[in-house]
N, C-alpha and C positions, 0 to 999 in steps of 0.2 A: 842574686845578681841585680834585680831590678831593684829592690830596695837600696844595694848602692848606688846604683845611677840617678835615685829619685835624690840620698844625702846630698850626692857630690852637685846636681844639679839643684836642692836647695842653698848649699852652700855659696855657690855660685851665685845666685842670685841674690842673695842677702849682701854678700862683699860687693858687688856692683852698685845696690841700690843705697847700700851707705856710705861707701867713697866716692862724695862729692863737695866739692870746696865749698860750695854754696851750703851745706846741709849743717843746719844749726842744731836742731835737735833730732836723734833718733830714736825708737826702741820697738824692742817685741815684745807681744805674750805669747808665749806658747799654750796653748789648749792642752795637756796632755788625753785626756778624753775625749778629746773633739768636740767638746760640747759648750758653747760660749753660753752660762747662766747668771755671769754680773757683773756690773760691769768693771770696765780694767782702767785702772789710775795711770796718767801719765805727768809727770813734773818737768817740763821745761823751767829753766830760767834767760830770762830774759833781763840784759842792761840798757842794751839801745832801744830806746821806745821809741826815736825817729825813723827805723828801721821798720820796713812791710815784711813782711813773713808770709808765704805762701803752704798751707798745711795740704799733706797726700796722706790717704790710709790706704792699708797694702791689704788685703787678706788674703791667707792660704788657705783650699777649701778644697775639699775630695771634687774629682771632677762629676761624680755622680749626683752632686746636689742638685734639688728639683728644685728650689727657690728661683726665682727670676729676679726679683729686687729683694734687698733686707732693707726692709725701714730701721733708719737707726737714730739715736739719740747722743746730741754731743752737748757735754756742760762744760763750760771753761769758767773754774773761779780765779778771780786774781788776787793777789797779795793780801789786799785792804781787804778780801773775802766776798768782793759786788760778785755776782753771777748771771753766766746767760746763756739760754737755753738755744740750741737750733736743732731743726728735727730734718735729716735728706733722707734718699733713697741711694743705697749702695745697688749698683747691677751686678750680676751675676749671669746673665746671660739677652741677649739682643732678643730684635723681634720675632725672627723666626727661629728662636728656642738656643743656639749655638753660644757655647761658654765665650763669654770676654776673657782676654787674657792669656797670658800663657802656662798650656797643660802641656806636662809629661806622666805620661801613664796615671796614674790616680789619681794626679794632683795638679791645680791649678793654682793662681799665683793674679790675681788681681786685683786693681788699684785704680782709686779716682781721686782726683783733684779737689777739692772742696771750691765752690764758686769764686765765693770772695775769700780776699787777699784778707790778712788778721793784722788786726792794729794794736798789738798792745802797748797799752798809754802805762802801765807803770813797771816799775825795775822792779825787780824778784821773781820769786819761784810763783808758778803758776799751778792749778788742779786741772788738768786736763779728764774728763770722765766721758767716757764711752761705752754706749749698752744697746743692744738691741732692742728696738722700740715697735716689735711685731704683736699684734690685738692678739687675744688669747695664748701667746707663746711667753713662757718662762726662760725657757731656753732654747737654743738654736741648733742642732748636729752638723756634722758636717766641717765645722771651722777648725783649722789647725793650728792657725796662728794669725796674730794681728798687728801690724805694724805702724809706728806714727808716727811719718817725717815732715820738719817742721826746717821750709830753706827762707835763707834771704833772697827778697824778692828782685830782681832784676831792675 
């Protein structure tokens, strides 16, 4: 029974966080392992290059994780193939230990905003790449799924 409640409450949430007018690009990876070891390709395209874009990454993660931040690493190549690296911290839980986010039973569902708005100056498909950028870790447990929404900027 709680494994349905967990579906129907991931479901739920997936449909919410992708029906939005503004949401130009979407998508997931699912982990089936749980275990994030390289990283995951995402292809937007893009026409209007007058247009801001604001990017959000989602991740779902057992709520047992002990991480507090995942360093991570994001490469965006574009068409012409120019590349650029930025390196953040994703939170997984606040200062006094307490998951960000929201948990139902095993599982948590959190999401940050990327600082700056994205500019992409030329029309086409894009290389979106995402990896975990943790010193000594190849791989990460814990993650279920990962998600990257890409909206037009207000």
């Amino acid at each position: 029974m709680k494994a349905i409640q967990i579906v129907i409450y991931a479901t739920i949430v997936s449909l919410l966080y992708a029906c939005d007018s503004s949401t130009h690009y979407s998508k997931s990876h699912t982990l089936p392992q749980g275990i994030w070891a390289e990283a995951l390709l995402f292809e937007p395209t893009i026409e209007n290059t007058n247009q801001k874009y604001t990017c959000t990454i989602a991740i779902r993660h057992l709520s047992a994780i002990r991480i507090v931040e995942l360093p991570l690493k994001i490469e965006i190549k574009s068409p012409s193939g120019k590349s650029e690296t930025h390196l953040f911290h994703f939170p997984f839980r606040n200062e006094k230990g307490e998951l960000i986010g929201e948990a139902i039973g095993d599982i948590c569902d959190t999401q940050m905003q990327l600082d700056k708005a994205l500019n992409f100056k030329e029309k086409g498909t894009y290389q979106i790449s995402l990896s975990p950028n943790a010193e000594g870790a190849n791989q990460i447990g814990g993650i279920v799924d990962l998600h990257l929404k890409i909206k037009i900027q207000d």
